[in-house]
N, C-alpha and C positions, 0 to 999 in steps of 0.2 A: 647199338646192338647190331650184329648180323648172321645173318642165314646160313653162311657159308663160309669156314676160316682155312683161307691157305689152301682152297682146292678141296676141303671137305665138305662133303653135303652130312646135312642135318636134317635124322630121322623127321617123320611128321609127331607133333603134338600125340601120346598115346591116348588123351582122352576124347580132343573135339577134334584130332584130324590137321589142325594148323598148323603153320611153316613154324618151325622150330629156329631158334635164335640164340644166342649169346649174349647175354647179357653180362658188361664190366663195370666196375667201378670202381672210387677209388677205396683203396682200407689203408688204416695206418697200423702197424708194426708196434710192439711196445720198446721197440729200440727208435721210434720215431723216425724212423725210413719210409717213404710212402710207398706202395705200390698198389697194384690194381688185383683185385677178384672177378672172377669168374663165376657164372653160374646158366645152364641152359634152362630157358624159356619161355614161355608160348604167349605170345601178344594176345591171341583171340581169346584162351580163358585164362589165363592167367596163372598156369601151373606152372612153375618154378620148382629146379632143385637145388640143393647144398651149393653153398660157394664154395670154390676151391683157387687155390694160388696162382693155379696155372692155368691157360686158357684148354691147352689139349687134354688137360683132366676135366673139363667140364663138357668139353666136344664128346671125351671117350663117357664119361655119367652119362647123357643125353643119348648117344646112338647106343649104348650097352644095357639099355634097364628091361626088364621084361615084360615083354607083350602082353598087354591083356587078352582073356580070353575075346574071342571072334563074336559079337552080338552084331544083327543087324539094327540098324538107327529106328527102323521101326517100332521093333520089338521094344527097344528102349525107349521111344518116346511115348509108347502104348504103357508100360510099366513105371515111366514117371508122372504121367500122367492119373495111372491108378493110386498111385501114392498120396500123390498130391491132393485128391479126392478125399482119400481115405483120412487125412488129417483135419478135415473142412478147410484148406489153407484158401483165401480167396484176395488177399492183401498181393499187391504188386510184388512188393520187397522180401515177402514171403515166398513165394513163390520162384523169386530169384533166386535166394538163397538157395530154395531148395535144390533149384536145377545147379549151383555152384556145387552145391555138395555130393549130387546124382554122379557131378562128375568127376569128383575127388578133389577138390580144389581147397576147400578150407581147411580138410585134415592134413594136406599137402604143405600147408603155408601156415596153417594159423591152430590146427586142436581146433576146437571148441571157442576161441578167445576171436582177433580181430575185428574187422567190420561186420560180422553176421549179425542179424538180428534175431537169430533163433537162438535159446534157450542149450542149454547142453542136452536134457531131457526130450524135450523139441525133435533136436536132431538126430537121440538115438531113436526115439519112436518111427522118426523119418526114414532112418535108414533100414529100419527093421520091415515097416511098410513097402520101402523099393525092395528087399530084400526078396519079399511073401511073392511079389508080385513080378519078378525074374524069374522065381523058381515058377511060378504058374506057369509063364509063355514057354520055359524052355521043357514042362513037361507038355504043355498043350504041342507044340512041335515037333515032338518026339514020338507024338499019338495016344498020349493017355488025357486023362480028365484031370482038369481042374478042381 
């Protein structure tokens, strides 16, 4: 993997902020020709996008995709934290999961399926609970009530 191809800088991670990467490897051809894939990266959480054939279409994926809205980390770890409440989640691996998915990570890579140990229903409650509890902070901050 690397950070930087040919002189390009790579945006930061849209979700946790981390050095953005490139990720190759190799694919085979159904004419049995090897060559290599592309796909940009993020080592610290693990958000990954599409593979592509070329490495400068994964450079241009990765610095072209669009920003999320502007949250402060507070606001967010106040509003994952109320989530996480509101589920009674108190399991280690639960509670991982959950901050994987706060951050977009398993509908990024995996739907509902891969290594989660949440349920599908699980997860929508989860996400509907972050949901309740975004819109609270960002009317609390705007000056109305909760």
């Amino acid at each position: 993997m690397s950070g930087a191809v040919e002189g390009v800088a790579l945006l930061p991670c849209p979700f946790c902020g981390g050095d953005g990467a490139i990720e190759s490897q190799p694919s085979y051809s159904q004419a049995a020709n090897t060559h290599e894939r592309h796909r940009g990266w993020c080592d610290e959480c693990g958000y990954g996008l599409e593979w592509h054939s070329y490495e400068a279409d994964a450079i241009d994926a990765w610095n072209t995709r669009t920003t999320p809205p502007a949250r402060s980390y507070a606001d967010e770890d106040v509003a994952l934290e109320a989530a996480i409440s509101a589920m009674g989640w108190t399991d280690k691996r639960m509670v991982e999961d959950a901050r994987k998915i706060a951050a977009g990570f398993w509908f990024e890579t995996y739907g509902f399926g891969g290594d989660c140990c949440l349920t599908g229903s699980q997860t929508t409650s989860f996400r509907s609970c972050l949901d309740g509890a975004r819109a609270a902070i960002r009317l609390l901050s705007q000056g109305g009530k909760a």
